[in-house]
N, C-alpha and C positions, 0 to 999 in steps of 0.2 A: 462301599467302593473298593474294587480290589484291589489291592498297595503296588501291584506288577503297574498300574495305568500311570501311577504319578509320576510326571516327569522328574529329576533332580537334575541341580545344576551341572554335574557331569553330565546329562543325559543330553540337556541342551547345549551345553560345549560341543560334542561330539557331534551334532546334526548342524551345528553350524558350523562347525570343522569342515564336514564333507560338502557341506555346500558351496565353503569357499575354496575347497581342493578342485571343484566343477570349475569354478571362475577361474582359477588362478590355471589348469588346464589349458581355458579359452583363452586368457592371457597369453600362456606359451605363443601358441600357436599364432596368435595375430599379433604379436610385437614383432616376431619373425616377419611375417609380412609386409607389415607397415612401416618396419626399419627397412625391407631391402625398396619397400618401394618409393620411400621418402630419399634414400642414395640417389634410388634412377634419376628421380625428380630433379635433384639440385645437380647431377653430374650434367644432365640433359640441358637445364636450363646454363649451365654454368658453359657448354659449349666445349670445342674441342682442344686439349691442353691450357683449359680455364682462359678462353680467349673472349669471352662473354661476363663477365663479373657483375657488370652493370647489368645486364641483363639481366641476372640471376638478382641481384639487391631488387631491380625493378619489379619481376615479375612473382620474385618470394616472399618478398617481409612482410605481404596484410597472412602469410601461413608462418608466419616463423613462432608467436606465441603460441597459436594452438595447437602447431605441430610436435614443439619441443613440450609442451603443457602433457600432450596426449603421451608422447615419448618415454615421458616422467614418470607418471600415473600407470602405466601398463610395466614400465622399470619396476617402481615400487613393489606392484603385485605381483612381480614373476620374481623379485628376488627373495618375497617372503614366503612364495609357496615352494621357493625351491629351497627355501629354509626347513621348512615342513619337511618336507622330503628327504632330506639328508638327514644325516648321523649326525648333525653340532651339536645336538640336545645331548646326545649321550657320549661324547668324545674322549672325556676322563675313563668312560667304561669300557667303552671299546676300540681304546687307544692302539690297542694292540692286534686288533682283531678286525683289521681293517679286511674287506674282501673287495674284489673288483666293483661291485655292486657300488660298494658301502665308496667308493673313492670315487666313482662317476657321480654321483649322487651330490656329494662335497664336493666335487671340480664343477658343477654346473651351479652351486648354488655361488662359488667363488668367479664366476667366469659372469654372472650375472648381476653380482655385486661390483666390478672393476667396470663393467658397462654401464652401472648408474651412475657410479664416481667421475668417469669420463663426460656422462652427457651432463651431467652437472657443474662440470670443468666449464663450459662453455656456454653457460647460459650467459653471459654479459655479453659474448659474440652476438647471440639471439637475442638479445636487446637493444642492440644496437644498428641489425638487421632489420628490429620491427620498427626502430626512429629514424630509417634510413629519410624518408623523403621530406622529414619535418627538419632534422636536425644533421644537414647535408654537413656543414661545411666545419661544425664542431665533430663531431664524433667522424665523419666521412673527409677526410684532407683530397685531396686531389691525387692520385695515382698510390692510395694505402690501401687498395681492394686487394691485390695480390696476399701483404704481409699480413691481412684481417682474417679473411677467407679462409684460406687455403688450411693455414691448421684445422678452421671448423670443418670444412670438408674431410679433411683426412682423419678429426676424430670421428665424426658421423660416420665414413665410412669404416673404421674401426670399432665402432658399438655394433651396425650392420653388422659382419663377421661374427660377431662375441655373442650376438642374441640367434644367430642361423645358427652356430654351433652349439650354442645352449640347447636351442629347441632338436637336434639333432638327438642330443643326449637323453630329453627328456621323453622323446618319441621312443628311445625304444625300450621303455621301461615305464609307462604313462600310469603302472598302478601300484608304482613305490609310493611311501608316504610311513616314516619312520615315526612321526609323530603321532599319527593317529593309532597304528600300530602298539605302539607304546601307552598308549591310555587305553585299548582294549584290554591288555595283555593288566594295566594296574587295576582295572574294573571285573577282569573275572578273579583276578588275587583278591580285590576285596570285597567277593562276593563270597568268597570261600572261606574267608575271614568271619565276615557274618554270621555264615554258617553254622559255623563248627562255636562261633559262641551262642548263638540261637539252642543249638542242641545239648551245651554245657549247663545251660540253664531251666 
């Protein structure tokens, strides 16, 4: 059997790296989406200068778990692929040597992390959303839609913002990936390592 075919575990790391560099791509791009289009949703239903609240508790809480669920999940994956992509791995090394590259890179994976923080701030808003019509009169007081709401609104529409600009960032640059980069570069080092003691011997 010739030893070039066997896989090793770097070899499988590195093909599942890129696979989930594919996802976390697709990620980008539809969180962007599904954030601005989850805004329109609740600004729409929410009416004009939030003059509809009730309607918006009416017509959104059987979407408020799997929207914020879905929210979360595609957060997750865009902030660990924009992990990948940036320089954090190597930041003691190249503390100094930061390039424009190298700080857009770190500003999206940081711009993507305060947007999970944020939507995570507000999940008991989205639970309370979802027990709007079971559990009216405990969690829902009579005229407390304004002081409930209106933050969730304005952080949603503040993750919106954080994940278009994210994905802005990561468009124009879609085939950085510092991580993977950096396991090439220590896999042909220690193949050359190999090498040269292969031939020692």
């Amino acid at each position: 059997m010739d030893p070039r075919q066997i896989w090793t575990t770097r070899d499988v790391a590195m093909r599942v790296h890129s696979g989930f560099r594919v996802v976390g791509l697709f990620s980008h791009g539809f969180l962007a989406g599904y954030a601005v289009w989850n805004i329109i949703v609740v600004y729409v239903l929410a009416g004009e200068q939030m003059t509809m609240l009730p309607n918006l508790l009416q017509q959104y809480h059987p979407l408020a778990y799997p929207a914020q669920s879905l929210l979360y999940l595609l957060l997750a994956i865009s902030t660990v692929s924009a992990f990948d992509r940036s320089v954090v791995t190597a930041a003691i090394i190249s503390m100094f040597h930061f390039t424009a590259v190298h700080f857009l890179s770190l500003a999206d994976f940081l711009i993507y992390f305060i947007a999970l923080i944020l939507s995570l701030s507000q999940q008991m808003t989205s639970d309370r959303i979802n027990l709007y019509p079971t559990a009216n009169e405990t969690l829902w007081p009579p005229g407390s839609e304004q002081q409930i709401l209106r933050p969730w609104i304005v952080v949603n529409l503040v993750v919106a913002l954080l994940v278009g600009l994210a994905w802005a960032v990561v468009s124009t640059r879609p085939d950085i990936d510092y991580t993977e980069g950096r396991w090439r570069y220590c896999a042909a080092h220690y193949c050359q390592v190999k090498s040269l003691e292969t031939d020692m011997y």
